[in-house]
C-alpha positions in Angstrom: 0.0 0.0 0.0 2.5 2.7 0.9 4.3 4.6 -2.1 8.1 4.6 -2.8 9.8 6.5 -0.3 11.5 8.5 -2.1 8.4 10.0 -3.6 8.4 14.0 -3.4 5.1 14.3 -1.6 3.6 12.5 1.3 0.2 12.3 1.6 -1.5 12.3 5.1 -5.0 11.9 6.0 -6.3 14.2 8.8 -8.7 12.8 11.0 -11.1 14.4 13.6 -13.8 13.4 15.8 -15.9 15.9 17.6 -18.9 18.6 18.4 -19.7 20.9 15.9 -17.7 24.1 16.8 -14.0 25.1 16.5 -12.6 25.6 20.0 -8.9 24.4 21.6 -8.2 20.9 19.4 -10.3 22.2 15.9 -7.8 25.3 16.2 -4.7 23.3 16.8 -5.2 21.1 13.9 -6.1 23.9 11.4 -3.3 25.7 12.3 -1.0 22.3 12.1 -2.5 21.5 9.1 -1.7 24.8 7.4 1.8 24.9 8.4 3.2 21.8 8.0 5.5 21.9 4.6 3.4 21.1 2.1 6.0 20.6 -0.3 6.7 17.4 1.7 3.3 16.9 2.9 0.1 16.8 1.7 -2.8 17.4 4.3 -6.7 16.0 3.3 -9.2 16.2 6.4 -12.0 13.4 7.4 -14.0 14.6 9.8 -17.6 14.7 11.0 -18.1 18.4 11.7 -19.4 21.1 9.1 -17.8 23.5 10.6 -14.3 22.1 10.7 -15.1 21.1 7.3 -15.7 24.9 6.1 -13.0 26.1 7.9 -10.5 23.3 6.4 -11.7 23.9 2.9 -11.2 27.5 3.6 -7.5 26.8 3.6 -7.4 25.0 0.3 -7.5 21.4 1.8 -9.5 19.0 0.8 -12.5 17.3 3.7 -14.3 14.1 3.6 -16.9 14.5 5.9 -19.1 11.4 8.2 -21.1 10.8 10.4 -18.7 8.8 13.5 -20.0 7.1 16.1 -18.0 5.1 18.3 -18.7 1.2 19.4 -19.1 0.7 23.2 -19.0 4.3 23.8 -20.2 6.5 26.0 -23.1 7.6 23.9 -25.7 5.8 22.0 -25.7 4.0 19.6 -23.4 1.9 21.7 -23.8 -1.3 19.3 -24.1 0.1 16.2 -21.6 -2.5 14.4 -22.7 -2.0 10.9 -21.9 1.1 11.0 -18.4 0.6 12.7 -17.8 -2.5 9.6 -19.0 0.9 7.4 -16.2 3.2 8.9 -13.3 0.3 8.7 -14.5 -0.1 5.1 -14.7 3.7 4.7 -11.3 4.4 5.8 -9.6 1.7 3.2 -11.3 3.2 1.1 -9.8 6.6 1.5 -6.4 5.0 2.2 -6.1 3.4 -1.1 -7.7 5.8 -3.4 -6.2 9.1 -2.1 -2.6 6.7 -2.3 -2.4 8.0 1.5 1.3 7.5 3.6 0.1 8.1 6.6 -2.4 8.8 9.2 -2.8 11.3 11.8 -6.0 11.3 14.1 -6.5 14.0 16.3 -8.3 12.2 18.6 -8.4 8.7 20.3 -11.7 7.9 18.5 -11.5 7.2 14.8 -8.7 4.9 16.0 -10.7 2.6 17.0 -12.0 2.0 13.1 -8.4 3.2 11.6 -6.2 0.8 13.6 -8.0 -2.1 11.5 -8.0 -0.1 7.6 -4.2 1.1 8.5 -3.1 -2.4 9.7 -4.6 -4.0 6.7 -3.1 -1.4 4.2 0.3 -1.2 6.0 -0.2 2.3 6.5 1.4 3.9 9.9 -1.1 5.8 12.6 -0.7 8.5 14.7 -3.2 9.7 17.4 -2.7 12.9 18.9 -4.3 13.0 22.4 -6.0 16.3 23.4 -7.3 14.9 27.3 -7.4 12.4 29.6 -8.3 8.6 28.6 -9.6 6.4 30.9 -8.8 2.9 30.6 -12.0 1.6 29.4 -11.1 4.1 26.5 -8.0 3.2 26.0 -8.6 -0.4 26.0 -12.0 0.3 23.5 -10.3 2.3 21.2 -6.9 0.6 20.4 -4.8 3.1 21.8 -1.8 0.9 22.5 -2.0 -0.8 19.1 -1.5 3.0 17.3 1.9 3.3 16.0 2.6 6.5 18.2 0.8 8.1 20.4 0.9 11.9 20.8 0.0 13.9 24.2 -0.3 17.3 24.1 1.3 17.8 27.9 2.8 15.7 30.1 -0.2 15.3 32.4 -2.1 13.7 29.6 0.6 11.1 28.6 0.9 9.9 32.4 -1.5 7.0 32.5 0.8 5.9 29.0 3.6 5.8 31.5 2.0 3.8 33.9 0.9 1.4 31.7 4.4 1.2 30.6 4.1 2.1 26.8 7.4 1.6 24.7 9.5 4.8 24.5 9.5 4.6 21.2 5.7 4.8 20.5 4.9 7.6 22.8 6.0 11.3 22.3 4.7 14.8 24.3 4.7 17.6 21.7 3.0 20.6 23.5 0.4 22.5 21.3 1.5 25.8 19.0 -0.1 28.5 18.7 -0.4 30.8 15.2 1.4 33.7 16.8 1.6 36.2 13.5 -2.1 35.1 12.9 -3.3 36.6 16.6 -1.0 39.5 16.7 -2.5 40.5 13.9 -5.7 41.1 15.5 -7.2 44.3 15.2 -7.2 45.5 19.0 -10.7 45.8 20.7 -11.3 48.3 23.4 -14.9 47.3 24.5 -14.4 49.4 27.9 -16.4 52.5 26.5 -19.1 50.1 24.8 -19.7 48.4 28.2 -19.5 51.6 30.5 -16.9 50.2 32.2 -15.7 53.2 34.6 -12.4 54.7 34.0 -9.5 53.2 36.2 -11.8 49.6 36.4 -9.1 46.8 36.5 -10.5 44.3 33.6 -9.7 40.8 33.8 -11.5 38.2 31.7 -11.7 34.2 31.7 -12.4 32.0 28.3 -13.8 29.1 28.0 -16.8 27.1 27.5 -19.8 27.8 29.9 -19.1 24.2 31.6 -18.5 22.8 35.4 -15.0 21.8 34.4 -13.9 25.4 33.4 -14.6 26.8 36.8 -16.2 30.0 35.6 -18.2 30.2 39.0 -14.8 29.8 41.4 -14.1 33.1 39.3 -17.6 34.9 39.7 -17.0 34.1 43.7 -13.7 35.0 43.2 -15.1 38.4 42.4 -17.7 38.6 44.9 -14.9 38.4 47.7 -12.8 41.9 45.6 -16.3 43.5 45.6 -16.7 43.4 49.8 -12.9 44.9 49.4 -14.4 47.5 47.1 -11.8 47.0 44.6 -12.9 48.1 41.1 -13.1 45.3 39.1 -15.0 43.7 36.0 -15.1 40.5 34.9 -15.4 39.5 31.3 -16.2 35.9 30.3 -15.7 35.1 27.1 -17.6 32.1 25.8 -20.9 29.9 25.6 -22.3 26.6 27.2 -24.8 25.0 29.0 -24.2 26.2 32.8 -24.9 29.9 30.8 -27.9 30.1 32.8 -26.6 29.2 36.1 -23.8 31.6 35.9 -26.5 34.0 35.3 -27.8 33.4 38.4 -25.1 33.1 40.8 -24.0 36.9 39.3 -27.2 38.0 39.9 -27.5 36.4 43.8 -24.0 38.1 44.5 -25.3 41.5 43.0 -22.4 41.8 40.3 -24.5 42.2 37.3 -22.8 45.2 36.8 -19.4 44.1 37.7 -19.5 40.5 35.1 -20.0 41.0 31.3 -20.9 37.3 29.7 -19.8 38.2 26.0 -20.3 34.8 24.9 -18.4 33.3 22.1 -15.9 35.6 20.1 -13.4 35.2 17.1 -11.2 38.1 18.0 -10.2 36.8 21.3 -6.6 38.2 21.7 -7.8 41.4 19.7 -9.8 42.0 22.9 -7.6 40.7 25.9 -4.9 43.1 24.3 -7.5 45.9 23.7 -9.1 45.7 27.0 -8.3 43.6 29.6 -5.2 43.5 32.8 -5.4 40.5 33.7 -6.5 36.7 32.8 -7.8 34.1 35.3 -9.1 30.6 35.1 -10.9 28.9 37.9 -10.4 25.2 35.5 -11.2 22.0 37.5 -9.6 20.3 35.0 -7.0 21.7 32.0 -5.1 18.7 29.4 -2.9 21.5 28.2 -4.1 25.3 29.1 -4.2 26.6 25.3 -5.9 29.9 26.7 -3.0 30.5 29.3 -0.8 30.7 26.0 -3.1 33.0 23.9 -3.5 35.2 27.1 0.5 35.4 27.9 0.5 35.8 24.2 -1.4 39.1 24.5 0.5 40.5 26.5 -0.9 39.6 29.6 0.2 37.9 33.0 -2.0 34.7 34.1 -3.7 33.9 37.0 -5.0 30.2 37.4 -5.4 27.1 39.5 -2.3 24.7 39.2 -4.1 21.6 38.1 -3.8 19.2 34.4 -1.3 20.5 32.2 -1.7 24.5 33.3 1.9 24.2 34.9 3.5 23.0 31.9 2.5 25.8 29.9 2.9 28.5 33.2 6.0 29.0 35.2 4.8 30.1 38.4 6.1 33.7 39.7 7.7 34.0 36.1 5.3 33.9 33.4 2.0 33.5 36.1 0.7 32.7 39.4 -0.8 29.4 39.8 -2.8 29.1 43.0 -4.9 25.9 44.7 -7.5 24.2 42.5 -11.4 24.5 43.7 -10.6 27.8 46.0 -12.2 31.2 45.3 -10.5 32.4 48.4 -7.5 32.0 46.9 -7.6 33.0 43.4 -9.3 36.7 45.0 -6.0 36.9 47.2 -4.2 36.2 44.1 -6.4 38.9 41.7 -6.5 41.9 44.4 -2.1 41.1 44.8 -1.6 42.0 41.5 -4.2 44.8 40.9 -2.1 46.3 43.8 1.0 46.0 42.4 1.4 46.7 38.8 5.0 46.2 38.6 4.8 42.4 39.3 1.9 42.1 37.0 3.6 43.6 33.9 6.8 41.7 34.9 4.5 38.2 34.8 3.2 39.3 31.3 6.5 40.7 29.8 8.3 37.4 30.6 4.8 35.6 29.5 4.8 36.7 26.1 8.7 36.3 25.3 7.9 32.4 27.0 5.4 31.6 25.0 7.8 33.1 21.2 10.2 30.6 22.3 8.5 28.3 23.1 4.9 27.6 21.9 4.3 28.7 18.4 2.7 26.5 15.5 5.5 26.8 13.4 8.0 24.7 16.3 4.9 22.3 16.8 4.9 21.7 12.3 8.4 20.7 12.4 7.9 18.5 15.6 5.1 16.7 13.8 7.4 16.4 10.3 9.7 14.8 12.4 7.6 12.5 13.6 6.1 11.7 10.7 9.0 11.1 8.7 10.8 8.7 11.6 7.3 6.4 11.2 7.7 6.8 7.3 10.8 5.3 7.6 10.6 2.9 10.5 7.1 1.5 11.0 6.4 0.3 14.0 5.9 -3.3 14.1 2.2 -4.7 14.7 1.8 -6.7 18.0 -1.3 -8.5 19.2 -3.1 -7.5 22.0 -2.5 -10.8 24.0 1.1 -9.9 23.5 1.3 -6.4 23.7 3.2 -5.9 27.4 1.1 -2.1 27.8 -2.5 -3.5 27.1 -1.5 -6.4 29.9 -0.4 -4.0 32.2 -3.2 -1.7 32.0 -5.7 -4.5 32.5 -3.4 -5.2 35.3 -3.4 -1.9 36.6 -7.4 -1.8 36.5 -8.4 -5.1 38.1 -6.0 -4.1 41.3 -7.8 -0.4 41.1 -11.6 -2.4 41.0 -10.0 -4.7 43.7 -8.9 -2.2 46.2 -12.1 0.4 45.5 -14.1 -2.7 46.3 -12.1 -3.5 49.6 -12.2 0.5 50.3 -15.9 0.4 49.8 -16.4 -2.8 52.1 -14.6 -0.8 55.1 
């Protein structure tokens, strides 16, 4: 199945799995997938998502789109087999008409139909991980039978380590960010359109309106600043279901003139730089902390709990302050330190800015992927069975003596 090596231009076939929107992983792989070198590589997308699908063929590169669904997942249809036997067939399909060299999923799921089609057309698979997989999932969708696996931070890789995956097949590459394409920003000065007093410290939050982005810890955050009578707003940027709820709890702390819900916005880093001091996250949970990037980015220090992959991308007292997860008590303490002292705050973002040129940018994340993609051109990874393959035998290990002692906990 796979071409001559010597062959000018590889072809790799993109794949992603997810809701219809383009938020932390549908930005990283548009941005990968326009800067790798296409005169070595050629990117095609199959995906399930209109939207990544218009925003891919805006950059010239051509999408196959799908409905995915994924066998005993989380969601029904749980059981749908033919549809799986559909996807498998789908997928050799593509491999062997578009002459494809390689395969990069940006996700664990489509590997769980794309470990069969690659196997059977000797074609090498990469899955780049953008969270946390339990082991049901890792075990359901073949993630130790990949030819690499990807993590995005250390913190996502770790349960990789436990299980004692091969050196060789497992890699961290951190995500990039397209730093010419959000300096370019226009700025955005939304102070005057929001009658935000003059002198008002602004510091703003994004994410999607969910439990695990801790938009509330911030709100209460805020609530404790306000008893100081420290002049503060608070600008959330982004949409999601616990919209409503936020709503409310602004509205029981009386700070419906103090919080600004914008919802979601394409010109993000236009308006941290235009209009904000300060950016904080309450996140319970974080794989990689893209937003701590884009906010250092902008020119701003971070504030944010130190939980996931958020200290891998902040160094604390140098680029940010990372304080206690699930604590409003603390992150106020840490907001009202540096609204009263300017001169750490625009140390923090100075040195966050220059931290995140050296070391997060798309362009340094491309080659790392070219790399990678040419060491599994050239050295394919061996297939082994799952009865023989030491990680998937560890894990299960690893889960029956995690049932066993939870049971023996629960008995006590």
């Amino acid at each position: 199945m796979r071409r001559d090596q010597n062959t000018a231009i590889k072809n790799i076939l993109f794949t992603h799995y997810g809701d219809n929107w383009i938020r932390g992983s549908e930005r990283c792989l548009l941005d990968l997938m326009s800067h790798i070198n296409q005169q070595k590589y050629k990117p095609i997308l199959w995906c399930n998502q209109p939207m990544m699908q218009q925003q891919a063929e805006a950059l010239g590169i051509k999408v196959y789109r799908t409905d995915f669904s994924i066998l005993l997942g989380w969601q029904a249809p749980r059981f749908n087999v033919v549809h799986f036997l559909r996807l498998i067939k789908q997928a050799k399909q593509l491999l062997t008409d578009l002459k494809i060299d390689l395969v990069h999923a940006n996700s664990a799921a489509p590997c769980q139909w794309l470990n069969i089609a690659t196997r059977q057309c000797n074609v090498p698979l990469l899955c780049q991980m953008h969270a946390i997989y339990p082991l049901r999932d890792r075990l359901t969708l073949g993630l130790y039978q990949v030819s690499k696996v990807i993590a995005v931070s250390e913190y996502v890789m770790a349960p990789f380590y436990q299980d004692n995956l091969p050196v060789s097949r497992r890699q961290v590459i951190t995500n990039g960010i397209d730093t010419e394409r959000l300096l370019s920003m226009p700025l955005v000065n939304l102070r005057a359109t929001l009658n935000i007093p003059k002198n008002t410290f602004v510091i703003a939050s994004v994410g999607s309106l969910i439990k695990r982005k801790g938009m509330d810890l911030i709100i209460d955050a805020l609530a404790l600043l306000a008893k100081k009578q420290l002049l503060i707003h608070l600008l959330i940027i982004g949409d999601g279901p616990e919209k409503e709820a936020l709503k409310r709890q602004i509205k029981q702390h009386g700070l419906q003139q103090q919080v600004t819900l914008l919802g979601e916005k394409n010109n993000v880093v236009g308006i941290l730089r235009g209009t904000v001091d300060l950016f904080v996250s309450g996140a319970r949970e974080e794989a990689f902390g893209l937003v701590f990037a884009e906010a250092n980015l902008a020119g701003l220090a971070v504030v944010g709990p130190n939980v996931g992959g958020i200290n891998e991308v902040v160094r604390h007292n140098e680029t940010g302050l990372l304080v206690e997860s699930e604590n409003s008590a603390a992150l106020s303490e840490t907001i009202g330190e540096l609204y009263c002292s300017p001169a750490l705050k625009n140390r923090l973002a100075k040195a966050g800015m220059q931290h995140i040129l050296n070391n997060f940018t798309v362009v340094a994340n491309a080659q790392k992927f070219e790399q990678t993609y040419q060491q599994l051109l050239n050295e394919p990874e061996a297939f082994i069975p799952w009865y023989k393959n030491t990680s998937v035998l560890t894990s299960l290990y690893n889960g029956y003596h995690r049932f066993i002692k939870r049971g023996q906990n629960h008995e006590t």
